[in-house]
Every structure is written in C-alpha cells, then in structure tokens.
N, CA, C and O atoms as CSV, one atom per row, in Angstrom:
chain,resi,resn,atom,element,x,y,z
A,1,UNK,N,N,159.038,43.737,76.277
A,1,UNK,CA,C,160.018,42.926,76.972
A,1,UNK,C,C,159.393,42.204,78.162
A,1,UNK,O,O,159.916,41.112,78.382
A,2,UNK,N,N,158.394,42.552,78.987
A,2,UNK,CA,C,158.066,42.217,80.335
A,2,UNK,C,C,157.235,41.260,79.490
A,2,UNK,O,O,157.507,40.200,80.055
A,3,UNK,N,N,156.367,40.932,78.466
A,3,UNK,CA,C,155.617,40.246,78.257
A,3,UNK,C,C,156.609,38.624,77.767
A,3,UNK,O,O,156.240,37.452,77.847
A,4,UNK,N,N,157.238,38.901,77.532
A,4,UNK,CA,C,158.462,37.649,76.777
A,4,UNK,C,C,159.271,37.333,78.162
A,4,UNK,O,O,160.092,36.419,78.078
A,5,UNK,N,N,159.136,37.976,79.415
A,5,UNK,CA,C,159.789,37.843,80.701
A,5,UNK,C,C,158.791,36.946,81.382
A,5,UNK,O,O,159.184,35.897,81.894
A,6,UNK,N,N,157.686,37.251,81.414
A,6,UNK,CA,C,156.516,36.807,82.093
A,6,UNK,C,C,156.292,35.034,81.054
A,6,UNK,O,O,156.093,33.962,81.626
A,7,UNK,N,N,156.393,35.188,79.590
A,7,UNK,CA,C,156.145,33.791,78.821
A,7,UNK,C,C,157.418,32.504,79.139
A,7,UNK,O,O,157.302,31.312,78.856
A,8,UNK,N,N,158.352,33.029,79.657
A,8,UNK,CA,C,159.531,32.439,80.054
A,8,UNK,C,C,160.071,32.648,81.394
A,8,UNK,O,O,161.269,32.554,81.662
A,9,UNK,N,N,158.913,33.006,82.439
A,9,UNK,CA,C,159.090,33.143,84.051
A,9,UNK,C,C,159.950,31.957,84.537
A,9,UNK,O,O,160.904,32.086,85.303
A,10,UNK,N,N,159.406,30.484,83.879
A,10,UNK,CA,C,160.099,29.180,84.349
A,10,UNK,C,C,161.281,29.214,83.952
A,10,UNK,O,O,161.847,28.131,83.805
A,11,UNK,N,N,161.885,30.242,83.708
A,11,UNK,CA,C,163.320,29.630,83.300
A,11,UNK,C,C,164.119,31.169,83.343
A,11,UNK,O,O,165.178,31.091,82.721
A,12,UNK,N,N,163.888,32.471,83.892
A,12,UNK,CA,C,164.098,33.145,84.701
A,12,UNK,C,C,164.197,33.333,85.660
A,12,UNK,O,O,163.167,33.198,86.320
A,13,UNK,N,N,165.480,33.770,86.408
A,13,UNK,CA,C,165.461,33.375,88.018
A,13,UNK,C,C,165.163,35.557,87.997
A,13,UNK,O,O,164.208,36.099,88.554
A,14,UNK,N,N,166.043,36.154,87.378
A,14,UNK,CA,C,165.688,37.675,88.044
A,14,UNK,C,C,166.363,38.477,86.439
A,14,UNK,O,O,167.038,37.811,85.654
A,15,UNK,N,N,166.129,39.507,86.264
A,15,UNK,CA,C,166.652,40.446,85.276
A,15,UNK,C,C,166.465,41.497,85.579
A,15,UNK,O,O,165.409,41.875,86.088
A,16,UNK,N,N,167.724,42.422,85.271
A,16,UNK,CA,C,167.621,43.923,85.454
A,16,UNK,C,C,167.849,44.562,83.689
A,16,UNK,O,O,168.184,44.092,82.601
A,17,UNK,N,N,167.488,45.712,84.176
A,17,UNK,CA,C,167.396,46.666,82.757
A,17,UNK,C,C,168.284,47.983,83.163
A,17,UNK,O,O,167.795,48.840,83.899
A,18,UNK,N,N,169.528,48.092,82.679
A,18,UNK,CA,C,170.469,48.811,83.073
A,18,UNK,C,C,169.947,50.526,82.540
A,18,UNK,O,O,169.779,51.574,83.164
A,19,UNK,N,N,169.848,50.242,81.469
A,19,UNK,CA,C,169.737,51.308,80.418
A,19,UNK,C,C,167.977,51.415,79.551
A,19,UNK,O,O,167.569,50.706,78.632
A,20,UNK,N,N,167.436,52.265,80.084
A,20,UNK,CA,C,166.204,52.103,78.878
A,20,UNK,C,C,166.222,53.878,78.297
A,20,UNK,O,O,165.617,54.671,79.019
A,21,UNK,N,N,166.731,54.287,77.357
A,21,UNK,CA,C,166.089,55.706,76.948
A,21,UNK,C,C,164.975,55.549,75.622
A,21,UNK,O,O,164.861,54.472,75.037
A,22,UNK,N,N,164.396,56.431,75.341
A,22,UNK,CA,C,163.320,56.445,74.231
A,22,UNK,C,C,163.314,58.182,73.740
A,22,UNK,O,O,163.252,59.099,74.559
A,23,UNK,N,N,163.372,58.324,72.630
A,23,UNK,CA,C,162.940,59.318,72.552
A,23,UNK,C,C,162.348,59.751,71.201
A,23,UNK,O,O,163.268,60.100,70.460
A,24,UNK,N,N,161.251,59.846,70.665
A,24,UNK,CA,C,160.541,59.513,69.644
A,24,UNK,C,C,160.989,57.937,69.177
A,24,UNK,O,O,160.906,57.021,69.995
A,25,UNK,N,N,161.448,57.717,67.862
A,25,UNK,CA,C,161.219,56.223,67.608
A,25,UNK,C,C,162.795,55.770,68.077
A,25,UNK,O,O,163.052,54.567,68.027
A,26,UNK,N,N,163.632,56.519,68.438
A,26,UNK,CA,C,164.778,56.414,69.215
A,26,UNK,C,C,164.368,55.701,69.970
A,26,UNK,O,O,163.245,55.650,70.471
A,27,UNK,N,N,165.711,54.756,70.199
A,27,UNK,CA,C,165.924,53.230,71.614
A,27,UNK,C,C,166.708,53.205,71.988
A,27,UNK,O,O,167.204,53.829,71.050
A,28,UNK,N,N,167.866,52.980,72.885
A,28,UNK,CA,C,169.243,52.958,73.738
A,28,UNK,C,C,168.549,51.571,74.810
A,28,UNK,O,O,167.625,51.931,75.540
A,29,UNK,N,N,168.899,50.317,74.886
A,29,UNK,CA,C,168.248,49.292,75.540
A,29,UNK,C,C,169.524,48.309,76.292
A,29,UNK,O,O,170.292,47.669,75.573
A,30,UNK,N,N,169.617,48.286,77.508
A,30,UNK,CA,C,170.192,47.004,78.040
A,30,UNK,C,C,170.112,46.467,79.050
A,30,UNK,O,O,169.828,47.038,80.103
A,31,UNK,N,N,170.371,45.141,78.915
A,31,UNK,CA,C,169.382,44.447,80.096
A,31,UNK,C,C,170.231,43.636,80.279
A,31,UNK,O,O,171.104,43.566,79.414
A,32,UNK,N,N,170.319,42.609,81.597
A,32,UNK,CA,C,170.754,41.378,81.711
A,32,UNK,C,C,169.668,40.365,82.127
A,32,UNK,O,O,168.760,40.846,82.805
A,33,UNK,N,N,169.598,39.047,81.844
A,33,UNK,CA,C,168.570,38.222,82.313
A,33,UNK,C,C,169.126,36.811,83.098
A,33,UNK,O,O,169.656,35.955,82.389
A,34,UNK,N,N,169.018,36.605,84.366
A,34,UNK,CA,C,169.983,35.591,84.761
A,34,UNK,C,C,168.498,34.583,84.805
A,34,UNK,O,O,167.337,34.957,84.970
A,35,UNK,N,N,168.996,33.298,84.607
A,35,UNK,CA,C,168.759,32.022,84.150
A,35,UNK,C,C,168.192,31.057,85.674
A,35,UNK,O,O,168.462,31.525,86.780
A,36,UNK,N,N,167.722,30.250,85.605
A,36,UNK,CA,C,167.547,29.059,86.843
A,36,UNK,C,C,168.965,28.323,86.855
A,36,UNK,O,O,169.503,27.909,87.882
A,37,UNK,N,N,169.323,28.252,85.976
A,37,UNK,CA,C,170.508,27.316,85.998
A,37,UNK,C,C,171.981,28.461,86.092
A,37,UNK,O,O,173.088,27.970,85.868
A,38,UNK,N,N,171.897,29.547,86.338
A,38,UNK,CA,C,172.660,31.056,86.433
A,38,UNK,C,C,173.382,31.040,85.476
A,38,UNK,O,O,174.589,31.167,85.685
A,39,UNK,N,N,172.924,30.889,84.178
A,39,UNK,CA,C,173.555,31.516,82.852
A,39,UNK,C,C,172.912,32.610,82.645
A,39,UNK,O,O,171.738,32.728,82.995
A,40,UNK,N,N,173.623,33.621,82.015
A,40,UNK,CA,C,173.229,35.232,81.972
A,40,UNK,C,C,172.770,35.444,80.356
A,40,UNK,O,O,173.433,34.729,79.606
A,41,UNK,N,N,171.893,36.182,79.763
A,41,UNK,CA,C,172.087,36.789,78.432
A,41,UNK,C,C,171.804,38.205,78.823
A,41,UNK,O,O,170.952,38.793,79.490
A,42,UNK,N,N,173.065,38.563,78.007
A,42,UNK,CA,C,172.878,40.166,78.334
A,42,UNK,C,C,172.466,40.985,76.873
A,42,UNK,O,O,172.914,40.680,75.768
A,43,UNK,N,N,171.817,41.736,77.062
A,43,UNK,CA,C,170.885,42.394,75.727
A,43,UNK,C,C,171.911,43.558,75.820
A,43,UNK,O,O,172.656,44.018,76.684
A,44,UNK,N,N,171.586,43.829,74.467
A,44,UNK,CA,C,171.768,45.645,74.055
A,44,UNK,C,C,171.083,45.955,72.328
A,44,UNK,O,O,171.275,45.492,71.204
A,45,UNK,N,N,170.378,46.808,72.836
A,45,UNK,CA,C,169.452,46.931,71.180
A,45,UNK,C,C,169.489,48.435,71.049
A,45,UNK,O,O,169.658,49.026,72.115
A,46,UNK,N,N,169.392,49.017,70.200
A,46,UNK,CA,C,169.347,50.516,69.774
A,46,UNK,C,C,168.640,50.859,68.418
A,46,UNK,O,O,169.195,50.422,67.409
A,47,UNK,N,N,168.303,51.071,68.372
A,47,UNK,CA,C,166.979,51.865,67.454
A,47,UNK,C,C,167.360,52.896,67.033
A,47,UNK,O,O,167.193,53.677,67.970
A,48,UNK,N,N,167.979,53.689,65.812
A,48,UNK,CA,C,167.630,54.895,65.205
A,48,UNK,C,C,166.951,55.600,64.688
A,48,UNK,O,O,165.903,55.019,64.404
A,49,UNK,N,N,166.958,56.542,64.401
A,49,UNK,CA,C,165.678,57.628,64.270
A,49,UNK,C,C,165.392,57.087,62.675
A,49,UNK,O,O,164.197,57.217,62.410
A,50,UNK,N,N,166.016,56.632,61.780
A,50,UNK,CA,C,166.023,56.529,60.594
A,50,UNK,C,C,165.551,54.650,60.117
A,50,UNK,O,O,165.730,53.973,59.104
A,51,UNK,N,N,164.747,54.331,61.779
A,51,UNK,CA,C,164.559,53.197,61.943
A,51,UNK,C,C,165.651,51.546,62.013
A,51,UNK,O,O,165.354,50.381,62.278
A,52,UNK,N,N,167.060,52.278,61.600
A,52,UNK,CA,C,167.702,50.809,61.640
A,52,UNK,C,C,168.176,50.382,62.779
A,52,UNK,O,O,168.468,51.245,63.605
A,53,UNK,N,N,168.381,48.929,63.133
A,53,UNK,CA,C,168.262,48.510,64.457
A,53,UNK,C,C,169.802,47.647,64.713
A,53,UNK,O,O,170.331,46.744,64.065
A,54,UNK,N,N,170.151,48.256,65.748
A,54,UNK,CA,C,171.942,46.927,65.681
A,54,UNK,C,C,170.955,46.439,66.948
A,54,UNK,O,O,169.774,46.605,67.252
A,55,UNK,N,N,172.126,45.735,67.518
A,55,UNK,CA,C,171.308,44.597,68.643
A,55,UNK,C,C,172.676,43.763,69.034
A,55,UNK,O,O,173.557,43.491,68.220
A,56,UNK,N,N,172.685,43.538,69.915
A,56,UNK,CA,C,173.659,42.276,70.672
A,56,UNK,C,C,173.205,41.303,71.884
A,56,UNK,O,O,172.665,41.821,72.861
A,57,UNK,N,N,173.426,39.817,71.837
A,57,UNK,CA,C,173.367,39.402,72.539
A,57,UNK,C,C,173.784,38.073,72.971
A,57,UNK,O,O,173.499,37.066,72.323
A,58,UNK,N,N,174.363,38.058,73.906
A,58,UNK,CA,C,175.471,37.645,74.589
A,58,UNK,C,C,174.853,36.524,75.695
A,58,UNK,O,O,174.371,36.959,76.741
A,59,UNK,N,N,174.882,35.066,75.434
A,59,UNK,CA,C,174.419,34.193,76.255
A,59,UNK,C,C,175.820,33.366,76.762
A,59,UNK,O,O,176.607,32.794,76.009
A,60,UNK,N,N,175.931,33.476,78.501
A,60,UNK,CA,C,176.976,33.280,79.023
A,60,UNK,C,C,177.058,32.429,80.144
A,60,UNK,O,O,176.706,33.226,81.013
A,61,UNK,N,N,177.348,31.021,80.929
A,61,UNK,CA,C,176.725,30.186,81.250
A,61,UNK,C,C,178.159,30.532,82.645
A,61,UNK,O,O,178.862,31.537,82.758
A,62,UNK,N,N,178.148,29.175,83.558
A,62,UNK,CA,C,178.888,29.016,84.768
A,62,UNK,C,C,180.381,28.766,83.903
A,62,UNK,O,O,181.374,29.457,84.131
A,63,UNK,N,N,180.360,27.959,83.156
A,63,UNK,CA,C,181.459,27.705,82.257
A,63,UNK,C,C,182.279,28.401,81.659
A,63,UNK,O,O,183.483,28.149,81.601
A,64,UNK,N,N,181.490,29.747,80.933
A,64,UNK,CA,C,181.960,30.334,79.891
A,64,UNK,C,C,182.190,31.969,80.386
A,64,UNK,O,O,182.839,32.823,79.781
A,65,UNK,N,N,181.482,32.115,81.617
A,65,UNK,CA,C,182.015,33.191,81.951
A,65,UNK,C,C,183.017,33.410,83.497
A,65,UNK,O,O,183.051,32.602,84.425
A,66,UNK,N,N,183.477,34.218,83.448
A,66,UNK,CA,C,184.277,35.389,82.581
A,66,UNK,C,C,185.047,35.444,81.373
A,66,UNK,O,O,185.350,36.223,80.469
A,67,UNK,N,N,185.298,33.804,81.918
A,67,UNK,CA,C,186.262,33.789,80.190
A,67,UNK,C,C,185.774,32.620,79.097
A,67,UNK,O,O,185.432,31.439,79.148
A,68,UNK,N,N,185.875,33.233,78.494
A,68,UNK,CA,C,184.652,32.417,76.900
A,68,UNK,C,C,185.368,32.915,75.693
A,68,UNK,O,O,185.744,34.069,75.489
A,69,UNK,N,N,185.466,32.141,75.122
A,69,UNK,CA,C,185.826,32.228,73.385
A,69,UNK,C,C,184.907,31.827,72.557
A,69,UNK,O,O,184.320,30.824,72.965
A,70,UNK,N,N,184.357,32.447,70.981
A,70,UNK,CA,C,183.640,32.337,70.639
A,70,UNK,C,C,184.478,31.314,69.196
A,70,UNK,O,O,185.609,31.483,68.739
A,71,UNK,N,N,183.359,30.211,68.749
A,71,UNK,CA,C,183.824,30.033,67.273
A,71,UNK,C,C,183.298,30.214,66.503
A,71,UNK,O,O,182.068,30.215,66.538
A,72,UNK,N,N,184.258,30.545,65.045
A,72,UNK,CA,C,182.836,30.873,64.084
A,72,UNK,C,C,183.046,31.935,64.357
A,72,UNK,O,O,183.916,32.436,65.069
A,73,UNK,N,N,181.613,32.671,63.354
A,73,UNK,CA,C,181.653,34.240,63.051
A,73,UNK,C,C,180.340,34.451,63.434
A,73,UNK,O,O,180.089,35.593,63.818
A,74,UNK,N,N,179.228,33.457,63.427
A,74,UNK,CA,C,178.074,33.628,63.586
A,74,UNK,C,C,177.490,32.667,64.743
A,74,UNK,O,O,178.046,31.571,64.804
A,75,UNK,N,N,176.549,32.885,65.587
A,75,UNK,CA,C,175.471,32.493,66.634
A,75,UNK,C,C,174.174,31.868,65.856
A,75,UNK,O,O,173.959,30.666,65.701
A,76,UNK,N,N,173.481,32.786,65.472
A,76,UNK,CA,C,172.080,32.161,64.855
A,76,UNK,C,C,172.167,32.609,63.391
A,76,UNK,O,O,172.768,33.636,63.076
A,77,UNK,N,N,171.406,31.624,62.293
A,77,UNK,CA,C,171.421,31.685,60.989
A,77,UNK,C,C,170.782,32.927,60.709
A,77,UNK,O,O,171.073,33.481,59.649
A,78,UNK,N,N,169.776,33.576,61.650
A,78,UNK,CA,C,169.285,34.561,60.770
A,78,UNK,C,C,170.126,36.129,60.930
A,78,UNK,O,O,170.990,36.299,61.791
A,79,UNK,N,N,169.731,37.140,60.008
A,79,UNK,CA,C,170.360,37.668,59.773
A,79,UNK,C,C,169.460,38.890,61.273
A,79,UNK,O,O,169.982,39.793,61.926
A,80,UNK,N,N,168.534,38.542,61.301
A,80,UNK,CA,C,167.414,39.584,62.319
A,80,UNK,C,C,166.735,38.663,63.320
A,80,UNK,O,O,165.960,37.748,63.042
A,81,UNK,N,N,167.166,39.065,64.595
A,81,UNK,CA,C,166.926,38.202,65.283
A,81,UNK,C,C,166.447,39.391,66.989
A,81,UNK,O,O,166.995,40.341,67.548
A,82,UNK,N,N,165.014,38.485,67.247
A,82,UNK,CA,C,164.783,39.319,68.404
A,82,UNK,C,C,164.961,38.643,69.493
A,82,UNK,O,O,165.510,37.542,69.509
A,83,UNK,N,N,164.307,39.508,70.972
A,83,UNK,CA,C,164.957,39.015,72.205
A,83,UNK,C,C,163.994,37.880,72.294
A,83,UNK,O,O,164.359,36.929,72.985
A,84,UNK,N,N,162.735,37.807,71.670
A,84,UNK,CA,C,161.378,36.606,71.591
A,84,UNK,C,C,162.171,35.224,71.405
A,84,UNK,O,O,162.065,34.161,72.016
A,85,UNK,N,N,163.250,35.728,70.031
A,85,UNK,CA,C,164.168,34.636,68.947
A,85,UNK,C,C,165.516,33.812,70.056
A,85,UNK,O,O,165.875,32.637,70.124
A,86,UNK,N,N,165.917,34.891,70.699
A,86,UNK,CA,C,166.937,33.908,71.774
A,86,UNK,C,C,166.583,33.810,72.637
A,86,UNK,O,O,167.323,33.112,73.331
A,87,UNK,N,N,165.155,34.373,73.466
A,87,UNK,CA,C,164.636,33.387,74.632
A,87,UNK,C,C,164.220,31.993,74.460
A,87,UNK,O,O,164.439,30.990,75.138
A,88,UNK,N,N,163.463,32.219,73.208
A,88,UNK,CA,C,163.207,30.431,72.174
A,88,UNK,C,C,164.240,30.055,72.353
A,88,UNK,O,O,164.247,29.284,73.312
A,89,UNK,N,N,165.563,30.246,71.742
A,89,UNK,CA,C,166.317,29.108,71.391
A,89,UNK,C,C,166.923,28.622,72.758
A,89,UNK,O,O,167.141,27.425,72.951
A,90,UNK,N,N,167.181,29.560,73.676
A,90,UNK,CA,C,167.970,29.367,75.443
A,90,UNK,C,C,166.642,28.288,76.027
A,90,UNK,O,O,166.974,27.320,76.711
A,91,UNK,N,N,165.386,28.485,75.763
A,91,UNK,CA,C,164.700,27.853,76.441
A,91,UNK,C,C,164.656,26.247,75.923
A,91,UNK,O,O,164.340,25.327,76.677
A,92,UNK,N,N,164.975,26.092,74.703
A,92,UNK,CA,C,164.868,24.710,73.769
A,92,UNK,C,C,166.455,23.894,74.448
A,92,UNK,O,O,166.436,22.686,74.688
A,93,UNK,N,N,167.560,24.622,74.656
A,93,UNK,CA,C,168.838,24.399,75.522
A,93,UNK,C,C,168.411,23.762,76.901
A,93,UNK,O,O,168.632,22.585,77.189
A,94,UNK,N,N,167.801,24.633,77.686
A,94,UNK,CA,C,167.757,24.586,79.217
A,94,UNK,C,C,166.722,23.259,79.257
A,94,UNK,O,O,166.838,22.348,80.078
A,95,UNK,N,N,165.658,23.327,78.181
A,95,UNK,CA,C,164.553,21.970,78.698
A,95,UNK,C,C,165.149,20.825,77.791
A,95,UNK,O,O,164.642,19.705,77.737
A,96,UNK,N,N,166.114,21.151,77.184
A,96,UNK,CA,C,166.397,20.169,76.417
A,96,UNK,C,C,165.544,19.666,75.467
A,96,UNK,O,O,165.438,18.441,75.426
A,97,UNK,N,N,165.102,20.129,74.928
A,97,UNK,CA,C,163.870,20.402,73.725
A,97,UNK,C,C,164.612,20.800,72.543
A,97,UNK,O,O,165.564,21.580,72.578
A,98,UNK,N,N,163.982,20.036,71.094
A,98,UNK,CA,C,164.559,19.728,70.125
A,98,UNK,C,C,164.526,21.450,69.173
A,98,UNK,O,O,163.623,22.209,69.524
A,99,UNK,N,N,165.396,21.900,68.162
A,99,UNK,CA,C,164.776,23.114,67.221
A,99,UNK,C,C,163.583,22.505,67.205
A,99,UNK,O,O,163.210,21.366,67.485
A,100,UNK,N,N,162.844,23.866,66.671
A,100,UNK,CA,C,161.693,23.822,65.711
A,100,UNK,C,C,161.745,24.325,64.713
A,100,UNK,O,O,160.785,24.272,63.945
C-alpha cells in the first residue's frame, strides 16, 4: 500500500489506515485516502484464510458526500479490481487524462 501511496504522492493530500490485522494469510484492511482536491476513497479489503478476497471501495468527492446516490449496479467493468486499479482510474479523473 505505501508503495502505490508514494507513486500517487501528487494527488494525495494525507491517508490514514484505521484497521490493519494479519494473521497468517488472513487480512482485515481499512483505510481512508483524502485527495488534493478533498475527495476521499475509503478502502476495506479482507482476505480469508481459504484465500478469497471481498474488497470495497468507495470514492467520495465535496459534492457527493455525505449524501451521494449511486447509479447502476456497477463502478468498474472488472470483476477484480485492486487499490493500484482505482488509484489509476481517480488519478486519470483528477489530471483529466484520457482511459487507457
């Protein structure tokens, strides 16, 4: 995580990590990451022992929070998506930079 914090410093103003446990391949993970422009994404990932992974994450701007409605059922096309995958896409938003 600190390494994907540090590749996207320019567009991080501060982030905390509420929750980190580990315990063998066990994960319990949550974080918030506030923005230059003070939009928030807040993480939560969990890891089971049996390796499967849920994950949430929640990108929330001056606009949309506290109160935000979502449309649609889905955020990003893929079905597996990491915190690497929505710092890309928040950072392609904020510089105004096209997909890739």
């Amino acid at each position: 995580m600190l390494d994907l914090i540090a590749r996207y410093e320019r567009l991080i103003k501060s982030f905390q990590v509420s929750l980190y446990e580990q315990e063998g391949e066990m994960l319990r993970f949550k974080a918030q990451l506030t923005f230059t422009n003070d939009s928030k994404l807040f993480i939560k990932e969990y890891v089971f022992e049996n390796k499967e992974r849920t994950y949430a994450y929640h990108w929330t701007d001056t606009s949309t929070f506290p109160h935000h409605k979502h449309t649609g059922n889905k955020i990003f096309e893929s079905t597996e998506t990491s915190v690497g995958d929505v710092l890309n896409r928040i950072s392609e938003k904020l510089e105004g930079k096209p997909k890739s």
